[in-house]
C-alpha positions in Angstrom: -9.4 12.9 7.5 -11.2 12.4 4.0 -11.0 10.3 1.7 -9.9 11.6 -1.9 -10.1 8.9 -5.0 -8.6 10.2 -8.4 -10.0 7.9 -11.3 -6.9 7.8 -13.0 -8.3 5.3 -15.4 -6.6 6.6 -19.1 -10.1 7.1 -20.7 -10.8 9.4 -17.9 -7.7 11.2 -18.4 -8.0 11.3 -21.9 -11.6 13.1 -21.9 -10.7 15.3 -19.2 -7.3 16.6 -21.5 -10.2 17.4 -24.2 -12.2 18.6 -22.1 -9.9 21.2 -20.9 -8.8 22.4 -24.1 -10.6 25.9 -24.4 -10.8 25.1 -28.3 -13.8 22.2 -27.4 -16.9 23.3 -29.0 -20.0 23.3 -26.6 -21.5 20.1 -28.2 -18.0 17.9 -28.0 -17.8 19.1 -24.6 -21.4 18.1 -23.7 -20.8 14.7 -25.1 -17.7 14.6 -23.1 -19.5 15.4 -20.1 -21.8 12.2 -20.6 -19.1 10.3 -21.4 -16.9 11.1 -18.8 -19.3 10.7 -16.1 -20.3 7.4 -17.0 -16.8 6.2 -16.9 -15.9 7.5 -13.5 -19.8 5.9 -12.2 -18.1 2.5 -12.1 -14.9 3.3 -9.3 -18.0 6.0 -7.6 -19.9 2.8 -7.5 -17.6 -0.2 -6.5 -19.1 -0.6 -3.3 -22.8 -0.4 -3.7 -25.0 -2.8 -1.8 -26.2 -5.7 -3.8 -28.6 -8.8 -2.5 -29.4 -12.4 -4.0 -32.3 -13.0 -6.2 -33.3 -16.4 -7.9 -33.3 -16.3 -11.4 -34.0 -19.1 -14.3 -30.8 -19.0 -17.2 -31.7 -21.1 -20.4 -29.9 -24.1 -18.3 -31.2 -23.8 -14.8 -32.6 -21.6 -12.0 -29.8 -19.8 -9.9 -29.0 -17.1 -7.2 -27.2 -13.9 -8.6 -26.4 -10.6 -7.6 -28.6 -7.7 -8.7 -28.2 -3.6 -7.2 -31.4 -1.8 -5.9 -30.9 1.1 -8.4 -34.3 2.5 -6.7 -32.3 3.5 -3.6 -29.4 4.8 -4.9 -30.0 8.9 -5.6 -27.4 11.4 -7.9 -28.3 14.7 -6.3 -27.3 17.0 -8.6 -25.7 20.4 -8.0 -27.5 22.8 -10.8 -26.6 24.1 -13.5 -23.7 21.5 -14.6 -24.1 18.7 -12.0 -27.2 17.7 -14.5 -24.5 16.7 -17.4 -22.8 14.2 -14.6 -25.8 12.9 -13.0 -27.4 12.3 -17.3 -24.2 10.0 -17.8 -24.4 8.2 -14.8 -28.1 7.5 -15.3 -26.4 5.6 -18.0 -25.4 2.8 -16.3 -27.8 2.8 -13.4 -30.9 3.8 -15.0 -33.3 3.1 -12.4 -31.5 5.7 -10.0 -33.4 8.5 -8.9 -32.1 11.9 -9.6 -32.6 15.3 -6.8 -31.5 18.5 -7.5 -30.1 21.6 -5.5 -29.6 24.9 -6.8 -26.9 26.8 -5.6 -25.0 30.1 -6.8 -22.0 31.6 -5.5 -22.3 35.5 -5.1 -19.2 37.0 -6.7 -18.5 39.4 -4.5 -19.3 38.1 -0.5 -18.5 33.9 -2.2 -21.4 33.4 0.1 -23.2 30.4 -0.9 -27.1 30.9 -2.2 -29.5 28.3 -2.1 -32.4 28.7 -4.6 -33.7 25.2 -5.4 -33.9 21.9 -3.5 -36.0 18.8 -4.8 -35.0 15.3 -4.1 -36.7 12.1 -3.9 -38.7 11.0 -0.7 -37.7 8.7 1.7 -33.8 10.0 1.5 -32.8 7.6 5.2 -33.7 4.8 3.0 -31.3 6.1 0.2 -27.6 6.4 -0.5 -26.8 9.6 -2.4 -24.3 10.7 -4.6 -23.4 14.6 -5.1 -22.1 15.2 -8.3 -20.8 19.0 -9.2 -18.0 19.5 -11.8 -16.2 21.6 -9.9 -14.5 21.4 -6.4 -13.2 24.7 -6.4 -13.8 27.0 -3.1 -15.6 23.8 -1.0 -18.5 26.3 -0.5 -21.0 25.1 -2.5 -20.3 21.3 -1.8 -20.3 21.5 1.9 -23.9 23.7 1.9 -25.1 20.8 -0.7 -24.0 18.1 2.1 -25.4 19.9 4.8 -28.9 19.8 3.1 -28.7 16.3 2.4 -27.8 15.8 5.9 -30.8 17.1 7.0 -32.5 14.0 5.9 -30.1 11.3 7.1 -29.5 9.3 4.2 -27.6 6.3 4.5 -24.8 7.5 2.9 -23.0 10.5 0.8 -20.5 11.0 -2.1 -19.5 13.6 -3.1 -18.1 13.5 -7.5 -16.8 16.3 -9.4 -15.1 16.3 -12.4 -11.7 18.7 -11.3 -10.8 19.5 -7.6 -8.3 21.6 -6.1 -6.4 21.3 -2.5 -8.0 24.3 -0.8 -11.8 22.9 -1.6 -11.0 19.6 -0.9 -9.5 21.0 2.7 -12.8 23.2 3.3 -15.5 20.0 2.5 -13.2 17.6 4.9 -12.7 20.2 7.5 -16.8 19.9 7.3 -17.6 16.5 6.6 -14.5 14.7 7.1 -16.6 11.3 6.6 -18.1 12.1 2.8 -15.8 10.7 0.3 -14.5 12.5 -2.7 -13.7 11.1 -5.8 -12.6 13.3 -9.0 -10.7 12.8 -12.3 -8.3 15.4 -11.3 -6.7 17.0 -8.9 -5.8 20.8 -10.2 -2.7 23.4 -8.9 -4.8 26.0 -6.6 -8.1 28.6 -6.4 -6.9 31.9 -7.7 -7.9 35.1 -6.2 -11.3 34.9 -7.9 -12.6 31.4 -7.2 -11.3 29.6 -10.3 -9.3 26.5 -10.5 -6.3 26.8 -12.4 -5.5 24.6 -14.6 -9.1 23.8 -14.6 -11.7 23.6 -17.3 -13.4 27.4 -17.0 -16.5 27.5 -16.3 -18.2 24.2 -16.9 -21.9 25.1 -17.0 -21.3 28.0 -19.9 -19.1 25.6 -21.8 -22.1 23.1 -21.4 -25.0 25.2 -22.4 -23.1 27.5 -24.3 -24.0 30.4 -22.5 -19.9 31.9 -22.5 
């Protein structure tokens, strides 16, 4: 089975609480969404690969350890997955950045793909999904399965708020892809939301509601 990391670091939590809070105006919730998503980049990104390189300090030349930002790729799922993948960039600035889009149609749930672009040479690359939502699994496991198709060396998947029966779906799928998530919700209601949850992140980011 899976692997399911909650960030339960309290600036996380914190952001998330404000987040939720349907009283958030669409620019504090934007800045949130940077914020946030930076934060959680650090426990997504604990076990990156790092090599030796010789460097000279003001004292004395010496070996230190340096990331290869250039392989590292934040594929993000469009609209929303752009506000995670912007605050991540943050600390890893020389990360490349792919994008699917994807819709879910309200009345079959079926997953629709309508945009793929990602960087070349993905076997050479690990990749990190980022979506705010983890709500049906659909969506996630179609985004993995594309990325698959390329054989990167590795995949993450990062959203912002999860919920058991999409977490079960994406596992059931790819039951080696990690998850990691501020927040694990109640349950999917009969239309596809998460409750508690956070409504629909991509109108509360672009104000669109």
């Amino acid at each position: 089975m899976g692997t399911v990391s909650v960030i339960d670091h309290p600036l996380v939590q914190h952001k998330l609480t404000l987040m939720r809070r349907k009283d958030t105006s669409t620019n504090d919730f934007r800045r949130l969404l940077n914020e946030i998503s930076t934060l959680m980049a650090y426990d997504v990104l604990r076990d990156i690969p790092m090599h030796e390189v010789t460097i000279d300090t003001p004292l004395e030349t010496t070996t230190a350890s340096v990331i290869d930002g250039k392989k590292l790729v934040f594929a993000a799922v469009l609209r929303a997955g752009a506000g995670i993948a912007d605050g991540m960039l943050g600390v890893v600035p020389g990360a490349r950045v792919g994008h699917i889009g994807l819709y879910r149609d309200p009345k079959t749930m079926v997953v629709v793909e309508y945009y793929f672009k990602m960087p070349s040479d993905l076997h050479e690359r690990d990749v990190v999904i980022v979506d705010p939502l983890l709500a049906t699994g659909f969506s996630a496991v179609a985004a993995i399965d594309r990325i698959k198709e390329y054989s990167p060396r590795s995949v993450k998947f990062v959203c912002l708020v999860a919920c058991p029966e999409g977490i079960d779906v994406l596992h059931e799928a790819h039951p080696e892809v990690p998850i990691y998530t501020a927040g694990v919700d109640r349950e999917l209601d009969a239309n596809g939301f998460i409750r508690p949850g956070l409504g629909d992140v991509g109108d509360r980011v672009f104000g669109t509601a």
